[in-house]
C-alpha positions in Angstrom: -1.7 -10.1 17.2 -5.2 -10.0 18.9 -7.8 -11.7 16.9 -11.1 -11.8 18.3 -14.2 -14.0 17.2 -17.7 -12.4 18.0 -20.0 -15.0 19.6 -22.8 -14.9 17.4 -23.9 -18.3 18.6 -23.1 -20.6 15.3 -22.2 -23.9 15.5 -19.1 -23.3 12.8 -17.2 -21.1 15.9 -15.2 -24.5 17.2 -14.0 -25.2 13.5 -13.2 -21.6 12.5 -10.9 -21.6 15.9 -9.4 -24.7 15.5 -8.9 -23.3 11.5 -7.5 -20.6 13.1 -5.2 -22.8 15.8 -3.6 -25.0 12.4 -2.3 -21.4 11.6 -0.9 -20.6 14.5 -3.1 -18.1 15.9 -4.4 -18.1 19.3 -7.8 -16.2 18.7 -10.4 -15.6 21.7 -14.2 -16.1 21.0 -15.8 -12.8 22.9 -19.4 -11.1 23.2 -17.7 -8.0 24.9 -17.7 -4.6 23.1 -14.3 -4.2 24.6 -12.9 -7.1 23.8 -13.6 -6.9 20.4 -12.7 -3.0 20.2 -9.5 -4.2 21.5 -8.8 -6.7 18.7 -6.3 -6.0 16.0 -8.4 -8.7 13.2 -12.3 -9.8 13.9 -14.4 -12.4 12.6 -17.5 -12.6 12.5 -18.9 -16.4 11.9 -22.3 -17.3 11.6 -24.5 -20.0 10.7 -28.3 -19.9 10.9 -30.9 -17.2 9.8 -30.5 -13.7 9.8 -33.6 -12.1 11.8 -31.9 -14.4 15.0 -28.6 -13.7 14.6 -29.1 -10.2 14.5 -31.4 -10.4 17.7 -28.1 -11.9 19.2 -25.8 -9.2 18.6 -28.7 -6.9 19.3 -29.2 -8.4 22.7 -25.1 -7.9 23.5 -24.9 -4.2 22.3 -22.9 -5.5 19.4 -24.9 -3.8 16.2 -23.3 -0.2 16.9 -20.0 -2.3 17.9 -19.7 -4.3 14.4 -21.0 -1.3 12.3 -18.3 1.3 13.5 -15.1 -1.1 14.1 -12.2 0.4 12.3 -9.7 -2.5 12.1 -9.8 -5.5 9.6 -13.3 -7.5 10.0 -14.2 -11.0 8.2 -17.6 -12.6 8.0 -18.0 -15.7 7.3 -21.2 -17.6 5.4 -24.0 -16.0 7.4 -21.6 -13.4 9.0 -21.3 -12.3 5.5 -24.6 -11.5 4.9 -25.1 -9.6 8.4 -22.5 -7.2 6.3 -24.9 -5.8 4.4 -27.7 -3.2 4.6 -30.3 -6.1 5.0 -32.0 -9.5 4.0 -34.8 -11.0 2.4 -34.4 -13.7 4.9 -37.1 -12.3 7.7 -36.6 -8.9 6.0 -34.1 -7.8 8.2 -31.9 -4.7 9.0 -28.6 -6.2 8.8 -24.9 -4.0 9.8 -25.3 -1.9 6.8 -21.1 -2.6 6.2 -21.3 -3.4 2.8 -24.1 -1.7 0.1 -26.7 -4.2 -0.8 -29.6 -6.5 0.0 -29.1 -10.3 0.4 -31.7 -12.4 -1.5 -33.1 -15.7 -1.4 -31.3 -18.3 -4.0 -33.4 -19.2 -6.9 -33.2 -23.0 -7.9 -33.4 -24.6 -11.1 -33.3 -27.7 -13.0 -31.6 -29.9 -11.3 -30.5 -27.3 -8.4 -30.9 -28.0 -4.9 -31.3 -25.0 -2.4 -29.7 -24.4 0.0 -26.3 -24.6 -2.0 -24.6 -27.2 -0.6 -20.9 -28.3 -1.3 -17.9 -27.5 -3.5 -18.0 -24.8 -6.4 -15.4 -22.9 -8.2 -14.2 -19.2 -7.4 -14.3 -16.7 -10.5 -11.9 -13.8 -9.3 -13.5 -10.5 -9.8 -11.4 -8.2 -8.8 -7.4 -8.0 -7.3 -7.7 -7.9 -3.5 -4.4 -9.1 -0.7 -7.5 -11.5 0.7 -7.2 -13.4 -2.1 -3.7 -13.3 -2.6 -2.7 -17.2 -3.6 -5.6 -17.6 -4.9 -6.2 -19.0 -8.3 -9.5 -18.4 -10.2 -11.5 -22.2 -10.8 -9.9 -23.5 -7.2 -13.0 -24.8 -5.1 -14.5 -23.9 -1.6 -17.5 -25.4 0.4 -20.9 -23.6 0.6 -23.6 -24.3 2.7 -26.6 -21.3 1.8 -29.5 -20.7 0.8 -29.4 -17.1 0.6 -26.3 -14.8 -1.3 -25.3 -11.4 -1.9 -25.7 -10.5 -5.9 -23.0 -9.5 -8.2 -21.8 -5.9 -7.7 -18.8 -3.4 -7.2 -17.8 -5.1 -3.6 -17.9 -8.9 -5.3 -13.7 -9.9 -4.9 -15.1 -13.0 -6.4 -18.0 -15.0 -7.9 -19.5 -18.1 -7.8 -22.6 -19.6 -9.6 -25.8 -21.6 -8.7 -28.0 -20.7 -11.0 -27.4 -17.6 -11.0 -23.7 -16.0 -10.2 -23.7 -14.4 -7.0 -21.3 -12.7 -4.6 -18.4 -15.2 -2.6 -16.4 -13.4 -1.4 -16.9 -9.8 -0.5 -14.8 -6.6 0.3 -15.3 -2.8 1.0 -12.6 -1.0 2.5 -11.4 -2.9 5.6 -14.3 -5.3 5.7 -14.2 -8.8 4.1 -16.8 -11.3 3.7 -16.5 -15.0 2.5 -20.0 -16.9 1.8 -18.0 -20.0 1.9 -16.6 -21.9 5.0 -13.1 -21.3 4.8 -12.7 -23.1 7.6 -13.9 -26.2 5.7 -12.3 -25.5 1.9 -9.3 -26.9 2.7 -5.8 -25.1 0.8 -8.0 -22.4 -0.3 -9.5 -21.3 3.1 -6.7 -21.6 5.2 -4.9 -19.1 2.6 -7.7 -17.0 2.7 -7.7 -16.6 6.5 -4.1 -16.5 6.3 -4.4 -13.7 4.1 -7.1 -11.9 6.5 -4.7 -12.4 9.5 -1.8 -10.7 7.3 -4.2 -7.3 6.1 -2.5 -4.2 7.4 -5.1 -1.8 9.2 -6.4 1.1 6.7 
């Protein structure tokens, strides 16, 4: 089993390997087309803005890469947004992956953005990513920008407004949250990822 992180530069990469490590899987962390092509599962972490991160992949030939790759493919907070056709955050072209345009959060009374901490998952839909998963268990957010509600959501969360947390359109996932930090819940969910069959 080849799993392959794409360096997009954010600072969560150490904890989603070590994540990955507690699971027993040995992943590489790789800006090479061919690496990545070579990859049975890939991950896509990010943490940041959206206009930069892009640039990044940009500037390794990675947009063509990311948008094409056949085999299972997480994101993860930021690299979840970069899944869809673009964001309000710079209004940027984004991998086009997943139908949709990322917004900026709105607040409220008594809402802090960016959304920071623990919420509850509402499970939208069946999906083997979220296999184990019960609806009201928690995860940790860290965003100030989401995906709204629509036919890819695999599950919900709310700030204010319900918006997408976890993502999924054919063989590409997407989880707002850090998995990597949510404890029982994340690990199951990347467990889950590493188990997908190829479509």
């Amino acid at each position: 089993m080849r799993v392959v992180l794409i360096d997009s530069g954010g600072a969560n990469i150490g904890s989603v390997l070590y994540a990955l490590e507690r699971l027993g899987v040995d992943a590489a962390l790789s800006a090479e087309a061919e690496t990545i092509l070579a990859a049975d599962k890939v991950i896509l972490p990010g943490v940041g803005a959206a206009g930069a991160a892009m640039a990044r992949l940009r500037a390794h030939g990675l947009v063509e890469v990311v948008r094409s790759l056949p085999q299972p493919l997480l994101g993860i907070c930021l690299g979840m947004q970069l899944l869809y056709e673009s964001s309000e955050e710079g209004d940027v072209e984004c991998l086009g992956r997943i139908p949709g345009r990322v917004r900026r959060m709105e607040g409220g009374e008594g809402l802090r953005i960016p959304h920071m901490g623990w919420n509850t998952l509402d499970i939208a839909r069946a999906s083997p990513l979220l296999q184990g998963v019960a609806p009201g268990q928690h995860a940790y957010f860290v965003h100030g920008f989401a995906a709204p509600v629509g036919p890819d959501s695999l599950a919900t969360s709310t700030h204010g407004q319900p918006f997408t947390a976890v993502a999924g359109r054919g063989s590409c996932f997407g989880a707002q949250f850090h998995p990597e930090r949510s404890a029982g819940v994340g690990a199951r969910i990347l467990e889950n990822f590493i188990a997908l069959e190829a479509t």
